[in-house]
Every structure is written in structure tokens, then in C-alpha cells.
One Martini backbone bead per residue (centre of mass of N, CA, C, O) as a GRO file, in nm:
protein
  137
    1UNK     BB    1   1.109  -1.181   1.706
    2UNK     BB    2   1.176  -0.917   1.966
    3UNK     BB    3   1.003  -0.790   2.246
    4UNK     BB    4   1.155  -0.565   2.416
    5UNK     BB    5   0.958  -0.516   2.636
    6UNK     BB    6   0.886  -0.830   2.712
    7UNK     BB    7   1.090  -1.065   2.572
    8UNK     BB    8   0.930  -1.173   2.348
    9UNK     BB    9   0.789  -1.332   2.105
   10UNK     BB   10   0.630  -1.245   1.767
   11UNK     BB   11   0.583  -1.520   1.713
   12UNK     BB   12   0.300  -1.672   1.634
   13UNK     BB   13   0.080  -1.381   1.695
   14UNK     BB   14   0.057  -1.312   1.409
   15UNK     BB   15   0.053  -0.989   1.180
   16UNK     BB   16   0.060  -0.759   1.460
   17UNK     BB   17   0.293  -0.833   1.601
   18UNK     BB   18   0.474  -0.797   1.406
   19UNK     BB   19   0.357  -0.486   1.229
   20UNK     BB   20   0.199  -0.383   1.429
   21UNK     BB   21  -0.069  -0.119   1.521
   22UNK     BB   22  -0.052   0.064   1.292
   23UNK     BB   23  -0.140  -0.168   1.082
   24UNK     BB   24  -0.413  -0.122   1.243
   25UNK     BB   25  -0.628   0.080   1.121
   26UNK     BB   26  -0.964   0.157   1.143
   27UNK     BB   27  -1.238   0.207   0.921
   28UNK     BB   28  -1.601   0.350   0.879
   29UNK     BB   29  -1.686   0.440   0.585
   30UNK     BB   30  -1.837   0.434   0.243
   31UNK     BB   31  -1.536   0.365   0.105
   32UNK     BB   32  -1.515   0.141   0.316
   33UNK     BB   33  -1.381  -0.192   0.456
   34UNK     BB   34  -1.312  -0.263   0.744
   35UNK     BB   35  -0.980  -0.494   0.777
   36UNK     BB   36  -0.743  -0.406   1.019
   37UNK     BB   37  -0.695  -0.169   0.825
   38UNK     BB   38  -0.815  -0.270   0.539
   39UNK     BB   39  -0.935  -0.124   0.240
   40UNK     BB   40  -1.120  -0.024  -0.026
   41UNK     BB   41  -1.114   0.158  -0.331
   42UNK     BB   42  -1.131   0.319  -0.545
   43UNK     BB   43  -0.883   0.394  -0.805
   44UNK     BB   44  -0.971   0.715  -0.834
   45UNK     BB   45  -0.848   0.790  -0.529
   46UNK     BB   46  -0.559   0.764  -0.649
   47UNK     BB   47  -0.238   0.918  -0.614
   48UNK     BB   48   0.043   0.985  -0.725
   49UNK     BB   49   0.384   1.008  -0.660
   50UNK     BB   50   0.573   1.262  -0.731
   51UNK     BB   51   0.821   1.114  -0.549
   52UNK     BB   52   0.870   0.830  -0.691
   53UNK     BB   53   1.176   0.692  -0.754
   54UNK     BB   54   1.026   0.532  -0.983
   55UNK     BB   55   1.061   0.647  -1.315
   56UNK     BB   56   1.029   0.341  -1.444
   57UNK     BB   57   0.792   0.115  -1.623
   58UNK     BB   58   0.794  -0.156  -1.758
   59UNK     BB   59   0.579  -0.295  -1.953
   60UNK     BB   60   0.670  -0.612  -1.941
   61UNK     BB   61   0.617  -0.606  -1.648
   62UNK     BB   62   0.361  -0.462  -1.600
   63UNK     BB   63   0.211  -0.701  -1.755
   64UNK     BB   64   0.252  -0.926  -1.563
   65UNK     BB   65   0.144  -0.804  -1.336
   66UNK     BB   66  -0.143  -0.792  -1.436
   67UNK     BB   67  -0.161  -1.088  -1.490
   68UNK     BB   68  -0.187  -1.143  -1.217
   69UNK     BB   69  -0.410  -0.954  -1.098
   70UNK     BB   70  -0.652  -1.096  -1.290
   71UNK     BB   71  -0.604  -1.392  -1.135
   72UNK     BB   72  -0.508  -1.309  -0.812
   73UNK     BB   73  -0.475  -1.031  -0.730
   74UNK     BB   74  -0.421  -0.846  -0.484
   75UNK     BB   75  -0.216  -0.954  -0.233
   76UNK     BB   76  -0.108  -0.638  -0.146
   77UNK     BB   77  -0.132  -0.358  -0.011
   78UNK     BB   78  -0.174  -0.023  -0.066
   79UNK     BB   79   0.016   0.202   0.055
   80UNK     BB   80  -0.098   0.510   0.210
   81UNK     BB   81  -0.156   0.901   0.243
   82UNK     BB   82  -0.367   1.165   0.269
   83UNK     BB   83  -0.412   1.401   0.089
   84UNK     BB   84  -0.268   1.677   0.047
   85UNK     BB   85  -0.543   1.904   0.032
   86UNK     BB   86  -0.750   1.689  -0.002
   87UNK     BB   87  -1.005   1.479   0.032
   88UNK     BB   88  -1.103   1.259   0.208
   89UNK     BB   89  -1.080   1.027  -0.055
   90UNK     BB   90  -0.787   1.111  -0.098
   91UNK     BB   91  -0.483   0.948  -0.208
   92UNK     BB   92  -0.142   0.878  -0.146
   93UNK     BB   93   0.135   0.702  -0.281
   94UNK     BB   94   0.380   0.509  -0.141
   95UNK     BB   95   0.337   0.180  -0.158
   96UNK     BB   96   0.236   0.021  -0.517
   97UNK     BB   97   0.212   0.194  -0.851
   98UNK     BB   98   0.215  -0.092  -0.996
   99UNK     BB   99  -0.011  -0.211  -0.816
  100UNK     BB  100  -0.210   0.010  -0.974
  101UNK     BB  101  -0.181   0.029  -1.257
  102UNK     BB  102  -0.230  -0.281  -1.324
  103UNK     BB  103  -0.526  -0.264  -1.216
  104UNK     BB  104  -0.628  -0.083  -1.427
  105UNK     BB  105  -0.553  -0.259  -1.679
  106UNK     BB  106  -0.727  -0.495  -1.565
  107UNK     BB  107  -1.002  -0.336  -1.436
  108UNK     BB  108  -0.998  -0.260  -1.197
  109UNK     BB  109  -1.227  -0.056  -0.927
  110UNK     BB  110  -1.027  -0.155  -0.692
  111UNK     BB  111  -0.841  -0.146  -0.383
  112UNK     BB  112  -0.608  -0.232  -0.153
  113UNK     BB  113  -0.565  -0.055   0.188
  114UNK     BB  114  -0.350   0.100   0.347
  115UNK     BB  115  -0.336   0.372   0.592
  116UNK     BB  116  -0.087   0.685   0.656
  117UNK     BB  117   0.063   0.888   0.874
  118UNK     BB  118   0.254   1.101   0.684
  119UNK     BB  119   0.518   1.265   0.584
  120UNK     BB  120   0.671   1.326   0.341
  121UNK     BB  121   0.973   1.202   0.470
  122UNK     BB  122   0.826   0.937   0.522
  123UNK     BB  123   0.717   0.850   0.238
  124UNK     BB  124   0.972   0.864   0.091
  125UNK     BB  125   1.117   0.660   0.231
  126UNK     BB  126   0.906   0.413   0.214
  127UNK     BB  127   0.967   0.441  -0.111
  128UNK     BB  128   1.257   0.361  -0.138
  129UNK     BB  129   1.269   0.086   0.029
  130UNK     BB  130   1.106  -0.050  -0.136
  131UNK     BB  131   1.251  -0.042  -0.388
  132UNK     BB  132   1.512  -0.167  -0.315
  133UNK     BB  133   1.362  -0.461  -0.228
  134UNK     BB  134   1.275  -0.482  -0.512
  135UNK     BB  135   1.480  -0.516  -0.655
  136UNK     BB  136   1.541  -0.754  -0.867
  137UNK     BB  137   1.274  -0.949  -0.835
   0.00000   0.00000   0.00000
């Protein structure tokens, strides 16, 4: 990957230069605690996209998925960003809401969020592109 500003590489300089500083943004409230713009929060804080395209979510995947969360935690944050009309601390699910089912079947009571503001038609986006990319994985 190359820096267009700059023409240098952004390889080997972290995981803030691949993937950009608005996904390292920081929260300090006692929902959670930041780590780079990751941070944890009770899983009742997340609530399902109205919009999200994947519409069925295979039991025997889920399943699968579970027993992967409960081994070995989730690796990846769940994308959200703050429930429209919601309290401050509930978010809507961008990407992520099998690994969100999973993890509640798992029991854990936590999961890991990065937060981000997002319009409709752009979290819409993100969980299109999300899905496609999934597919069939």
C-alpha cells in the first residue's frame, strides 16, 4: 500500500497506517476502556442492523462460530456505530452480528467494538461489502 500524500509505503508502519486513524479513535467513559479505538462493552449495549443484509444466519455455522468464540475469544471487533435516537451507551451493529450472536451463545458478557459515525446509506455500505467478502469463507 502506498501513502498517495506522502508516496511512501504504509506497510510495516503498524496497523493505523494500513487502515487509516479514523479506525483508531479513542473513548474514555466507563462503558469501556479505549485501546486504540477499540474498547469492550456488555453485549446488551449492541442491537441488531434493521438493514442487514444477511438474512439468514445457518445454525451449524453459528454453531461453529460459538465453539471458535468460546476457545479462542473473538479476534476481530464488532463495527458499530451509536444507535440513532438510542442512549448513549447502545450501539447498531455494522459489522459483525454473527460474531455478536455467537459470542452471546458463547456467554460471554463483553465484546470488543470499534465505534464509528456512520449515515444509514453509509453502514448499509460497510455491511454489503462486509457480507460479499464473507461469502463463502
Amino acid at each position: 500500500m502506498v501513502d498517495e500524500a506522502q508516496g511512501k509505503s504504509r506497510l510495516g508502519r503498524g496497523l493505523a497506517a494500513l487502515i487509516g486513524d479514523d479506525a483508531a479513535i479513542g473513548f474514555g467513559d466507563d462503558t469501556g476502556t479505549a485501546v486504540r479505538g477499540v474498547r469492550e462493552v456488555p453485549t446488551e449495549f449492541l442491537q441488531a442492523n434493521p438493514f442487514q443484509p444477511r438474512q439468514v444466519f445457518r445454525s451449524g455455522d453459528l454453531d461453529d462460530l460459538t465453539e471458535s468464540i468460546r476457545e479462542k475469544g473473538i479476534l476481530q471487533p464488532i463495527v458499530v456505530r451509536p444507535l440513532p435516537g438510542g442512549a448513549d451507551n447502545t450501539f447498531e451493529i455494522v459489522a459483525g452480528e454473527r460474531r455478536w450472536r455467537a459470542a452471546q451463545a458463547a456467554q460471554l458478557h463483553v465484546v470488543p467494538i470499534i465505534v464509528k459515525e456512520l449515515s444509514d446509506s453509509e453502514s448499509l455500505e460497510i455491511a454489503i461489502i462486509e457480507n460479499v467478502q464473507r461469502a463463502d469463507l
